[in-house]
N, C-alpha and C positions, 0 to 999 in steps of 0.2 A: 527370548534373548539368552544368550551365553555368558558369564562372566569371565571378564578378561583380565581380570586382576582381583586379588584377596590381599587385605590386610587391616587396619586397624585406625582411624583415625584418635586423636589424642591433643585434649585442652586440657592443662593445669592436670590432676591427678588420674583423668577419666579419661578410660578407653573404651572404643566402641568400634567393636569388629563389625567390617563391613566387604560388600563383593561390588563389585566395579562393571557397570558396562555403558557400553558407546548408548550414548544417549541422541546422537546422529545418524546417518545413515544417505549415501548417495545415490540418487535416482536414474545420474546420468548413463545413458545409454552404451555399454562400450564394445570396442570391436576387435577383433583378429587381424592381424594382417594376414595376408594369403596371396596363395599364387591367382594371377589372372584367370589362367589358363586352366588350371585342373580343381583350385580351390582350397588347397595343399597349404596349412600353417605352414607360417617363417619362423624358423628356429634360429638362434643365435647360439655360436659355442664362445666358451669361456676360454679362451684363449692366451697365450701368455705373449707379448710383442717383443720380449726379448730371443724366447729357445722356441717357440711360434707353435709349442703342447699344448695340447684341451688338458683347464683344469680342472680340479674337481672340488666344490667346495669346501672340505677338510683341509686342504691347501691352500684358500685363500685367508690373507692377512690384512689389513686393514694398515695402509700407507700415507702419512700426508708430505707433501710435494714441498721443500723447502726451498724451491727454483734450483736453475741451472742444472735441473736433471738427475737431480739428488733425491732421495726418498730416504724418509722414516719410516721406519715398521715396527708399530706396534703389535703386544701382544696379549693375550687374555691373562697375563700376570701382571702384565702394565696396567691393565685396566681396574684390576682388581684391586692396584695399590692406590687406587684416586677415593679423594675424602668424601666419597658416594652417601648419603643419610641410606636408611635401611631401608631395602625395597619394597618393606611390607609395611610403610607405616604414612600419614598422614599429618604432618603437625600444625596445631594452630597458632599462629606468630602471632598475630591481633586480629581485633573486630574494628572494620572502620566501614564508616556511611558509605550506602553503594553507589551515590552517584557522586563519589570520588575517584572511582575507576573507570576510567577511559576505557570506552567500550572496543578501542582498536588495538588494546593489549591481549581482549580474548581470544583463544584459538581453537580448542576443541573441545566437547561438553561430555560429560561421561556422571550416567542417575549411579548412585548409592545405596545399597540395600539391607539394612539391618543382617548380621548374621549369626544365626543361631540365636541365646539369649541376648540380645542385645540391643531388641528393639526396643524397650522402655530407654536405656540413654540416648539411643538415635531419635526417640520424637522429642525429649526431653533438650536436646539440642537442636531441632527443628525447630520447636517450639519458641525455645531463646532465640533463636536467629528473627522467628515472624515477628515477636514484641518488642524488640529494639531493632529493627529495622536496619540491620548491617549485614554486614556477609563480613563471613572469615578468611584471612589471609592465611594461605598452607603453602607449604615444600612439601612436595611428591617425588617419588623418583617412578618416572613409567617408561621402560624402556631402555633402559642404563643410563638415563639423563636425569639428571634432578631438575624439576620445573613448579615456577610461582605457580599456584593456582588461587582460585577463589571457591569459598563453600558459599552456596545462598539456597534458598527453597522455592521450587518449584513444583506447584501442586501438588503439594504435602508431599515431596522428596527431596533428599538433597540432594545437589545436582555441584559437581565438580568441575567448574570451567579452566585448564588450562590458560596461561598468559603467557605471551610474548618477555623476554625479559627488555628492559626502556633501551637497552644499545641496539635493538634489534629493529627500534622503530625510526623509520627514514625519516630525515627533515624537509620538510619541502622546500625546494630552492629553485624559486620560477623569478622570471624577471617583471614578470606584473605589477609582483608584491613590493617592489621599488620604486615603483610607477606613483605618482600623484592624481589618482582618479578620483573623480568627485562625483556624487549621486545628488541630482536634483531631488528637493525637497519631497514635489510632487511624482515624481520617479516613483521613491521611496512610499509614498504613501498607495499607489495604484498597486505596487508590489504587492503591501504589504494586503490590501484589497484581494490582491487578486489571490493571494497565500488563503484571505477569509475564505474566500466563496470556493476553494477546494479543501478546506477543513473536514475531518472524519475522526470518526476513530478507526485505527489500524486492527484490523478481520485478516488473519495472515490466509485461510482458507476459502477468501473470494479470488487469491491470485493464483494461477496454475500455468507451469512450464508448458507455453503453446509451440516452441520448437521442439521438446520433448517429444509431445502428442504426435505431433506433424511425422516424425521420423519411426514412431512405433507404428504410425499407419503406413509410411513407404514399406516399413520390413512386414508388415502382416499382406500389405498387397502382392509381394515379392514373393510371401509364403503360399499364398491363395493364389497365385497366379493370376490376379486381373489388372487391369488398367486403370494406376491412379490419376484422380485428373485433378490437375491444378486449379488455383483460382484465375477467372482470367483478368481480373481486376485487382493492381499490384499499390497498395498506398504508397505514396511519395514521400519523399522525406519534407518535411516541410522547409521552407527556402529561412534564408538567415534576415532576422527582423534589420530593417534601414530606418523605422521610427521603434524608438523606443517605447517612449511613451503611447504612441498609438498601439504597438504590439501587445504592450501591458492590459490598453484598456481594452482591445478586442478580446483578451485572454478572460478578463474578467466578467464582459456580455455572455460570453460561450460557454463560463463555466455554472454563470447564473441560467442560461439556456437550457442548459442541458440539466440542470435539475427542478426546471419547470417555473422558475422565478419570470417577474414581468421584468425586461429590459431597462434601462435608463433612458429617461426622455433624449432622444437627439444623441441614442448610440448607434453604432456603424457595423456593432458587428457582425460576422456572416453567419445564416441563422447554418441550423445543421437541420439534419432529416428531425431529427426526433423534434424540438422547436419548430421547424414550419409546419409540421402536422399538426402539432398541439396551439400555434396560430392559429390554424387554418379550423380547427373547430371551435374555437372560441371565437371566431368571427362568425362561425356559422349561427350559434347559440343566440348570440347576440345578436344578429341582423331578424331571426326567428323572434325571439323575444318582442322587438321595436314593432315589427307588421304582424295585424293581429288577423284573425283568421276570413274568411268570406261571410262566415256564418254568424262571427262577433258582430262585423261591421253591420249586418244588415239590421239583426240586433237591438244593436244600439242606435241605428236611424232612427227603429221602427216608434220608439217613444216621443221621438221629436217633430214627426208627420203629425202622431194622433193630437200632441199638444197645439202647434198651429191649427190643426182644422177645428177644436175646442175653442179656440181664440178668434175664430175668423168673423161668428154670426156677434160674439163680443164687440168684435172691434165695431162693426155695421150697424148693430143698434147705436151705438157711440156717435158715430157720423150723422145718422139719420138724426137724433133727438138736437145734434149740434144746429145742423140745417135748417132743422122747424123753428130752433130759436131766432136764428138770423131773420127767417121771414117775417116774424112778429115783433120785431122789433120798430117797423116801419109805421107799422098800424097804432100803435101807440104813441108816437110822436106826432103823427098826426091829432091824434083825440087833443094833446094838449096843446097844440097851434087854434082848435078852433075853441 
């Protein structure tokens, strides 16, 4: 990395030179314009619409438009006479909790790097910043502007976020927001359901620009000369819910689906590929488990044949000695009749 800026930050008596660089950096893919036909860049001249001469930079001045076709020009001594703080420096205003700062004031991130000797006050303030758990309010001037910033620590650096100043942020003014709309109770709760069952913690490098990808292989196919081919199967947008409620509780079968959870008795929702596969084998499992093999069953017969036939000559002596008794019984009643 390059440093794109030198100077000094500054709390209370202590200073501590530091070098400045973009702590960002953009991915996005960009292009030329060009001729059609031969592939020839499009140049633009700088041109003047009044005397219709190419200017040349050294000649340009810096005009803002007071309507009716009137201009102001300003000049690099004008500029000079504005109450600019010192370009080279960093000051700390106060330390206050960082989730008092609305994260839609940040604008550009730029890490800090000890300079020279100066590393003992720069951890020394890092340090204080990770134990009271604040970040520092600064005025920078980066670019002949003077701008709020914040100091906070990120992995054991400080890291200088740029802010928006409060007149820069738009109010929202929709007609909604005047509207008297009501959230059913049970609404509210399938929401806030269905908010659970997609709960994570946020992995910023599971997500990756797949239009990016997509357009670095069009131009590497373009460079290669072969023939890209599309997908030919295009997902749909999905259609706009007409139940609420029902939209909510499908969202929350599909989202317990898809992470392998059992469904709710007497839910509706549409399974997907990964869920009807993962049915489809725990139905197998299960049907497997119930019916037991050919070789179990025969098995487990085979003890309850050999017990019957052990019981059969049992039971037959039983009958016979019954039978004998019946016959003798006659002959005895006779003996005491005579």
């Amino acid at each position: 990395m390059r440093a794109i800026w030198k100077g000094a930050v500054s709390f209370g008596l202590v200073s501590i030179a530091v070098k400045l660089y973009s702590a960002t950096e953009e991915k996005d893919i960009r292009f030329h314009q060009v001729h059609r036909d031969d592939g020839g860049r499009i140049r633009y001249k700088r041109t003047c619409q009044v005397c219709g001469e190419e200017v040349s930079y050294d000649d340009i001045a810096k005009g803002y438009d007071i309507g009716g076709g009137e201009m102001v020009i300003l000049t690099d001594e004008d500029f000079a006479e504005l109450p600019l703080s010192t370009s080279h420096a960093i000051d700390v205003l106060e330390f206050v909790p960082a989730e008092q700062v609305d994260p839609i004031l940040y604008n550009k991130a730029y890490f800090l790097e000890p300079d020279g000797a100066a590393t003992k006050p720069y951890v020394l303030l890092r340090d204080a910043l990770t134990d009271s758990e604040r970040v520092a309010i600064v005025k920078v001037a980066l670019r002949q502007r003077e701008q709020l910033a914040t100091l906070r620590v990120r992995e054991g650096v400080l890291l200088l976020n740029t802010m928006l100043w409060p007149d820069e942020i738009r109010k929202p003014d929709f007609g909604f927001l005047d509207e008297d709309l009501k959230v059913r109770p049970p609404e509210l709760a399938m929401a806030s359901s269905l908010i659970d069952s997609m709960a994570g913690d946020f992995q910023p490098d599971e997500f990756t620009d797949d239009y990016r990808a997509a357009l670095q292989e069009v131009i590497d196919a373009k460079v290669e000369g072969r023939e890209v081919v599309q997908p030919e199967e295009v997902e749909e947008a999905p259609a706009a819910a007409v139940d609420l409620m029902a939209a909510l509780k499908a969202s929350v079968e599909r989202a317990k689906a898809a992470r392998g959870e059992a469904p709710a008795r007497g839910g509706g929702a549409e399974p997907t590929p990964i869920s009807a596969a993962r049915s489809a084998k725990k139905a197998a499992e299960k049907k497997a488990a119930k019916a037991p093999t050919k070789k179990a069953a025969e098995k487990k017969a085979a003890p309850k044949k050999a017990a019957e036939k052990k019981a059969a000559p049992k039971k037959a002596a039983a009958a016979e000695k019954k039978t004998g008794a019946k016959k003798a019984a006659p002959k005895k009643a006779a003996r005491k009749t005579a």
